[in-house]
N, C-alpha and C positions, 0 to 999 in steps of 0.2 A: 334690419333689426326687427324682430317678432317682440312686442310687450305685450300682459299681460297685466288689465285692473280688475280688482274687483271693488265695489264698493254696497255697502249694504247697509241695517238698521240698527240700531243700540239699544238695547232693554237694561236697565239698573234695578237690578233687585237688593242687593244687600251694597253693605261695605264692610270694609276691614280698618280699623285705623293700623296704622304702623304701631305702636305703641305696644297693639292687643293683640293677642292670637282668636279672637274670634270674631265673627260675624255679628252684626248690630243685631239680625231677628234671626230667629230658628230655621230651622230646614223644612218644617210642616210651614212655618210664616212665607218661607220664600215659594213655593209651592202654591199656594194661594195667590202669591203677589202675582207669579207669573201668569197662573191662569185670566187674574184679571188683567192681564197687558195683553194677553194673546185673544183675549175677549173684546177688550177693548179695541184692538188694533183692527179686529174683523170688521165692527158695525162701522168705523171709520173709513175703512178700504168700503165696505158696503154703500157710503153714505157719498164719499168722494177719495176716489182709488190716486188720484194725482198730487194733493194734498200729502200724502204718507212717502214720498219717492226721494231720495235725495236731494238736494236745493245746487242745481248746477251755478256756480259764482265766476262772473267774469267783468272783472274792470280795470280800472286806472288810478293808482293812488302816489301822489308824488313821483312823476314822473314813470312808474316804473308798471309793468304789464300784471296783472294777477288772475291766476287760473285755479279752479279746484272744485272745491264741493263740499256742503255741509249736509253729512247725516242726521237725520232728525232722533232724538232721544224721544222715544215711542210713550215712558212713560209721564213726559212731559206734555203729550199731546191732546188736546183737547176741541173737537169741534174741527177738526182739519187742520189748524195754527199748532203748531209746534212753538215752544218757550225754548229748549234750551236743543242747539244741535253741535256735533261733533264736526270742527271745520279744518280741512287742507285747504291750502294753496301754493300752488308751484311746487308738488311733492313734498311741501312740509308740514304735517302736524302741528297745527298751532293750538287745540284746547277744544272744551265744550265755552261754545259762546249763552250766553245766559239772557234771556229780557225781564231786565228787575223793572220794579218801578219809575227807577231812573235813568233807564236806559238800555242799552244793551252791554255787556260787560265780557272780557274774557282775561283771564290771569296773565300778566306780561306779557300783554298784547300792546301797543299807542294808540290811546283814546281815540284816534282820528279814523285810523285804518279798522278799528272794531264799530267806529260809527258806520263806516263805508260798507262794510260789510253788516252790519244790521238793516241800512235803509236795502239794502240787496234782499234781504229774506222776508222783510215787508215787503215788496212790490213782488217778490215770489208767493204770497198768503192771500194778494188781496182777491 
């Protein structure tokens, strides 16, 4: 059996709420946003090129095997550390994981297994 991955970076320029038919900033704002993340993303890869690569995740949480990868949201990044990245494991999509103040957090995730995987992304940063 021949598979095929690809996995790559996430840039957030605007949003949409469901509610609205439109975009939070303008097309000229998004346009600007982008060039600064495509700016930004350069002097970073310039500064430290391993830092910006997908975050490979591989451990053991209650018994059970986990495999995958957390893409880093580029405009989250700052100094090489990435806050918030886009995370699979075991082929499933679980969310953008987040590092607030109090932790790391991801939407209907269990507290335990998004701690597991945040102490993962730190010992990937340090």
């Amino acid at each position: 059996m021949i598979a095929t991955s690809m996995i790559g970076l996430k840039f957030k320029l605007a949003h949409k709420r469901a509610s609205k038919d439109t975009w939070n900033i303008s097309d000229k704002a998004k346009h600007k946003a982008l060039i600064g993340i495509l700016k930004s993303m350069i002097k970073e890869l310039e500064r430290d090129p391993e830092k910006l690569v997908p975050v490979p995740l591989a451990f053991q949480y209650k018994g059970k095997e986990y495999k995958g990868t957390g893409i880093p949201v580029i405009s989250s990044c700052k100094d090489g550390v990435c806050q918030q990245l886009d995370i699979t494991l075991n082929k499933k999509h679980l969310g953008v994981i987040k590092c607030t103040k109090n932790g790391w957090h991801i939407t209907d995730v269990p507290q335990g297994l998004t701690k597991v995987i945040g102490n993962q992304l730190l010992q990937w940063y340090e």
